[in-house]
VEXTORBA-739672 format. One record per residue (C-alpha): residue number from 1; residue in one letter; x, y, z. Coordinates in steps of 0.001 Angstrom, whole numbers, m for minus. Layout:
NUM A X Y Z
...
//
This chain:
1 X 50188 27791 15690
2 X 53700 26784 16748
3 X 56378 28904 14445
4 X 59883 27327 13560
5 X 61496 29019 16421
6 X 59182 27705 18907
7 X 59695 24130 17430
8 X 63305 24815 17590
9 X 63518 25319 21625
10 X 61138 23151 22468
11 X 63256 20232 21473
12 X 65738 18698 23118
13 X 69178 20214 21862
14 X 71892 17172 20804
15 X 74320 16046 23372
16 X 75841 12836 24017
17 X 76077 12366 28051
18 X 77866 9042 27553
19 X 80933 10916 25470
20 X 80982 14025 27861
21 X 81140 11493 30914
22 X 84113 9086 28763
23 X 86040 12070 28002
24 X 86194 13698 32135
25 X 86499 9952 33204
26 X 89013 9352 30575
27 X 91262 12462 31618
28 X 90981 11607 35232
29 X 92512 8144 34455
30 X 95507 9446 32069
31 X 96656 12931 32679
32 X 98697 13023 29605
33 X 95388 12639 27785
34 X 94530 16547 29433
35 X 96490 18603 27069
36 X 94292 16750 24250
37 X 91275 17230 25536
38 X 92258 20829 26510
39 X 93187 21484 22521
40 X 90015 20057 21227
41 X 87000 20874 23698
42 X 85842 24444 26097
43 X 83819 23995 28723
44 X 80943 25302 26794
45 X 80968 22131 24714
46 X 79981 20749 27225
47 X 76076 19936 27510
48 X 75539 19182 30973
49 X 76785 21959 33300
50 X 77778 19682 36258
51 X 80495 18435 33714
52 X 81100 22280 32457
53 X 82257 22838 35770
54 X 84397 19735 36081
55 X 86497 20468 32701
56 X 86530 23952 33676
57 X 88042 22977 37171
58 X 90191 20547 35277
59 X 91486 23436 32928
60 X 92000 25702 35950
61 X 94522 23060 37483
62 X 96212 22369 34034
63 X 96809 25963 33978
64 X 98329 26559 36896
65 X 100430 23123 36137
66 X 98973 21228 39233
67 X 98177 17788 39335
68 X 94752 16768 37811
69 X 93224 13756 39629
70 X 90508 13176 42099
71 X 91333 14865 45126
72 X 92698 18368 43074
73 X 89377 18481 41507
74 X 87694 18261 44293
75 X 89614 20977 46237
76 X 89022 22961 42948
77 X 85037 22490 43256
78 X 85340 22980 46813
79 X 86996 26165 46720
80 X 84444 27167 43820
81 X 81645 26419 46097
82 X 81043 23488 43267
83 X 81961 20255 44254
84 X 77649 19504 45528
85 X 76446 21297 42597
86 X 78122 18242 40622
87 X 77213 15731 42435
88 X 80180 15559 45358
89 X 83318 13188 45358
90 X 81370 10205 44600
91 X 80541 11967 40693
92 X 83970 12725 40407
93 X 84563 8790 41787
94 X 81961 7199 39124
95 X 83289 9182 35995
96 X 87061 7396 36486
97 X 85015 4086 37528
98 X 83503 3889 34244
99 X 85830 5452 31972
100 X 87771 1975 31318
101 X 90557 3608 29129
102 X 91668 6567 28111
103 X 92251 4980 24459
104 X 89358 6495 22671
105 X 89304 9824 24290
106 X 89988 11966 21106
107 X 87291 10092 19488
108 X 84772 10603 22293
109 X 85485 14115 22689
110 X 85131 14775 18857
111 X 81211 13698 19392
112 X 80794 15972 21869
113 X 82076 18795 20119
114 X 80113 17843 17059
115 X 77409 17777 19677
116 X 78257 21355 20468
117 X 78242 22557 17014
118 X 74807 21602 16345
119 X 73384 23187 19402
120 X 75559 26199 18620
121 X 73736 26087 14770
122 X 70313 25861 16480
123 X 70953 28779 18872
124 X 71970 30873 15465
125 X 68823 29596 13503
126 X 66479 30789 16104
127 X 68101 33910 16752
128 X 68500 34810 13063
129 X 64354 33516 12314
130 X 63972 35710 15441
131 X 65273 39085 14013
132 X 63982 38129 10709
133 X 60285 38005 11986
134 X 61092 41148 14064
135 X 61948 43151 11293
136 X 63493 45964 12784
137 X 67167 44715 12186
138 X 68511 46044 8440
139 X 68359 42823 6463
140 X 72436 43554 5096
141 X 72752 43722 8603
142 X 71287 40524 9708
143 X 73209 38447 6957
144 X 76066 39819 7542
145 X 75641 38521 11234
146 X 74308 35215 9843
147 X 77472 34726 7871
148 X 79991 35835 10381
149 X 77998 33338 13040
150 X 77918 30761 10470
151 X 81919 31001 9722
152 X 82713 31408 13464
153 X 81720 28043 13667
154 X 82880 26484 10430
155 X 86545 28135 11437
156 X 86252 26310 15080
157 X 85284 23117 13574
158 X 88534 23374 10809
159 X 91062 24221 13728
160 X 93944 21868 13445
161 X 96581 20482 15625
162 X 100448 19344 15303
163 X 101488 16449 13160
164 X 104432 14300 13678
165 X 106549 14198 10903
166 X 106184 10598 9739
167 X 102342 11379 9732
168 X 103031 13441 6803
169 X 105734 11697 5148
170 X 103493 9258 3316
171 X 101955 12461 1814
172 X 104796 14104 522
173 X 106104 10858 m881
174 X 102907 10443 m3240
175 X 102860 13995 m4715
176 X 107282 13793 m4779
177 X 106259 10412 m7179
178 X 103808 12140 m9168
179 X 105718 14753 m10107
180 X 108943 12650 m11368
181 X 106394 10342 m13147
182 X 104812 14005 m15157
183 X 108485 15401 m15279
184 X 107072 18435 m15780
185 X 108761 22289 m15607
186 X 105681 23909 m14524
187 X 103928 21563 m11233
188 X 101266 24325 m10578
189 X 99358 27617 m12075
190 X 101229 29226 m14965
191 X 101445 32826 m14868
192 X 102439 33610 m18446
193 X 105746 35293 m17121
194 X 108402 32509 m17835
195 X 110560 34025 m15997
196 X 108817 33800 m12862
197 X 107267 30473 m13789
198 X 110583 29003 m13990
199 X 111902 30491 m10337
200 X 108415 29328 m8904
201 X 107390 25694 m11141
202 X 104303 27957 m11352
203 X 102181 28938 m8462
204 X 101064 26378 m5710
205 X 97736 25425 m4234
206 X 97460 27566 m847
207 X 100192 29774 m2051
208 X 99733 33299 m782
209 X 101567 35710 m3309
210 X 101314 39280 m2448
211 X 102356 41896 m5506
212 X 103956 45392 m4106
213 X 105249 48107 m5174
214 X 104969 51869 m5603
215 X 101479 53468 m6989
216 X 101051 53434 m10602
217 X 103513 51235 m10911
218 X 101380 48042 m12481
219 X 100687 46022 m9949
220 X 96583 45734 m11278
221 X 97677 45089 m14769
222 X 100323 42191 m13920
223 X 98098 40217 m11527
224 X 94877 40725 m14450
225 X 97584 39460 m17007
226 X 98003 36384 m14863
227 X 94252 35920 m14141
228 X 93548 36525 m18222
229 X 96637 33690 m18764
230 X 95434 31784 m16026
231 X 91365 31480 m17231
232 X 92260 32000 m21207
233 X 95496 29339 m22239
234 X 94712 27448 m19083
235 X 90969 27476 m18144
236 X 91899 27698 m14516
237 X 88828 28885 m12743
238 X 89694 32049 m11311
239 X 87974 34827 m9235
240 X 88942 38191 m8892
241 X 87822 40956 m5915
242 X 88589 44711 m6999
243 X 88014 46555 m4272
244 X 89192 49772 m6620
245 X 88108 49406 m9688
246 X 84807 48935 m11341
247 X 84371 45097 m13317
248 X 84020 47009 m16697
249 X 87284 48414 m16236
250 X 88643 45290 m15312
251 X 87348 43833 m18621
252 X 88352 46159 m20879
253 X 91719 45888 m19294
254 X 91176 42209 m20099
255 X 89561 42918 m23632
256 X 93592 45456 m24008
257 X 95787 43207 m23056
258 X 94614 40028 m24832
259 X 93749 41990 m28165
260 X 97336 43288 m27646
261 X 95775 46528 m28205
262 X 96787 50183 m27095
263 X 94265 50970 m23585
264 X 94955 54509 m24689
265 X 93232 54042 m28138
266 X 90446 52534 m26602
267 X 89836 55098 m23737
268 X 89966 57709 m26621
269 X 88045 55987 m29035
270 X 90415 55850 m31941
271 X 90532 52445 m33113
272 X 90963 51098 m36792
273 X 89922 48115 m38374
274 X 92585 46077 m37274
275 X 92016 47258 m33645
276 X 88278 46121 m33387
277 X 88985 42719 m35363
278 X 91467 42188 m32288
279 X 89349 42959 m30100
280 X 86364 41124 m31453
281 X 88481 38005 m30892
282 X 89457 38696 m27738
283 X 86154 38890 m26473
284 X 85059 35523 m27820
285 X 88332 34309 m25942
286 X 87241 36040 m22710
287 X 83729 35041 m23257
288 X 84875 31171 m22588
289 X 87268 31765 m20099
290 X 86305 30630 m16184
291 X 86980 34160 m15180
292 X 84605 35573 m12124
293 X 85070 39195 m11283
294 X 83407 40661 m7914
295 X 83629 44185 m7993
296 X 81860 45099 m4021
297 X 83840 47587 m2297
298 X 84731 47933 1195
299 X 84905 44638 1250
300 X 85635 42131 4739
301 X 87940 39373 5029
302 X 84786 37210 6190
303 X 82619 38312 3247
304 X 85899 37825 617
305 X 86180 34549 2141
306 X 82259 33920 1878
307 X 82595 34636 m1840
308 X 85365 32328 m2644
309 X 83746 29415 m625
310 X 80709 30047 m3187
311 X 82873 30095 m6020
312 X 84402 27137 m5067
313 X 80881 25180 m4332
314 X 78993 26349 m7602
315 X 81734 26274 m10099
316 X 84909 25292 m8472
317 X 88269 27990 m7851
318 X 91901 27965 m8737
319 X 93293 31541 m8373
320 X 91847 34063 m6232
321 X 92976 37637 m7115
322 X 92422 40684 m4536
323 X 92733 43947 m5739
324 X 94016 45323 m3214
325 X 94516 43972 261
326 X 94615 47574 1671
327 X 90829 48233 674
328 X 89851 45258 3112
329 X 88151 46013 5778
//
């Protein structure tokens, strides 16, 4: 019986010859189309490898800043020992003969990339089934591959490019009208600190704060005061890595400061009445607040980023807290 993997390679991987043949044809007509192309696709997206070795003659010229057109390329080939391997001048000839405009390159060349994403899935699938029937791999070993794989692809597929301004504008306009319609002092996550909410209108999506200071010096216990303000008077979903400290320390640091009771007291064990009503209370206040705390050490930029997508798919993400950046591998 056929297993997945075998299933898997014995189909036909997705390409679209049409949009690789558009998008060579396409630069050939309009050079200034190349330095598009060039940002968007590799060779390797590419399904066909007569037209792998085209763009990657066509990249070689753009390089070295020589003209791209008909006769370069073929020189290129030539040189390579390519140019029959693709079919000879009259290839190069049909791809500009049917390529009527160079108009729709971006979009042509965005199928073949998607193209190339979905044969680059399949060739992860069947190697990761493949170890995973072998057995031999450690299986924290193989996920971790799986993942990194995975997110070398997603971060490919995300990779941006330059925006004229008046792109944008538009944009900016909307969210400049919103905020003098709301009038409001604090536009994004309050900390608590009014101080620093004031200097800041609180703290922006995609913001990237980073505390510092010298050890021992209460860096942990200010950014947990903003993640207990943050998930407590705000229900802002928030997740927190420690890298350093255990999630029951973490909590009880939460359980302190929002009982407004003494840490020392409750390290020691002396507490009074008034002490565990507090903290009784603060509890139930914790116990509704969105607050996720991940305590794995030695943790990995692509695994901390792995949590927070999950966070953000199962129960949605505000705040991201990292104690501390140093630990990271």
């Amino acid at each position: 019986m056929a297993t997945l993997a075998d299933l898997l390679t014995s189909k036909i991987p997705p390409h679209s010859l049409e949009a690789e043949r558009a998008v060579l044809g396409g630069m050939l007509l309009d050079r200034e189309s190349l330095p598009k192309a060039v940002e968007l696709l590799k060779p390797a997206d590419f399904y066909k490898e007569g037209h792998r070795k085209i763009f990657d003659s066509m990249l070689a010229l753009f390089e070295r800043n020589e003209p791209v057109d008909l006769l370069t390329i073929s020189e290129e080939l030539r040189r390579r020992s390519e140019l029959d391997e693709v079919g000879g001048p009259a290839a190069l000839g049909a791809l500009a003969e049917e390529a009527a405009t160079a108009a729709h390159l971006l979009s042509y060349g965005a199928i073949v990339r998607e193209k190339a994403v979905l044969r680059d899935l399949i060739r992860i699938a069947t190697e990761i089934i493949g170890r995973s029937y072998d057995g031999r791999d450690d299986v924290e070993k193989v996920l971790d591959d799986a993942e990194r794989l995975i997110f070398q692809i997603s971060e490919r597929r995300m990779q941006g490019t330059a925006f004229p301004v008046r792109s944008i504008l538009k944009g900016t306009f909307e969210q400049i009208e919103k905020l003098y319609d709301q009038k409001e002092h604090i536009t994004g996550l309050a900390t608590g600190f009014s101080g620093l909410d004031e200097k800041t209108s609180g703290f922006q999506s995609s913001d990237f704060i980073i505390i510092a200071g010298r050890p021992s010096m209460g860096k942990t216990a200010f950014a947990m005061n903003i993640a207990k303000y943050a998930g407590v008077r705000s229900q802002r979903r928030v997740l927190v890595l420690s890298l350093e400290m255990s999630k029951e320390q973490l909590v009880q640091r939460l359980l302190c400061a929002e009982g407004r009771v003494d840490s020392h007291k409750v390290r020691t064990g002396y507490l009074d009445t008034r002490d565990w009503t507090s903290l009784t209370n603060a509890a139930g206040r914790l116990a509704e607040a969105p607050i996720y705390i991940d305590d794995s050490p030695a943790l990995s930029v692509l695994e901390a980023r792995a949590k927070a997508r999950r966070m953000k798919a199962e129960h949605g993400l505000d705040l991201i807290v990292i104690d501390y950046l140093q630990l990271m591998r």
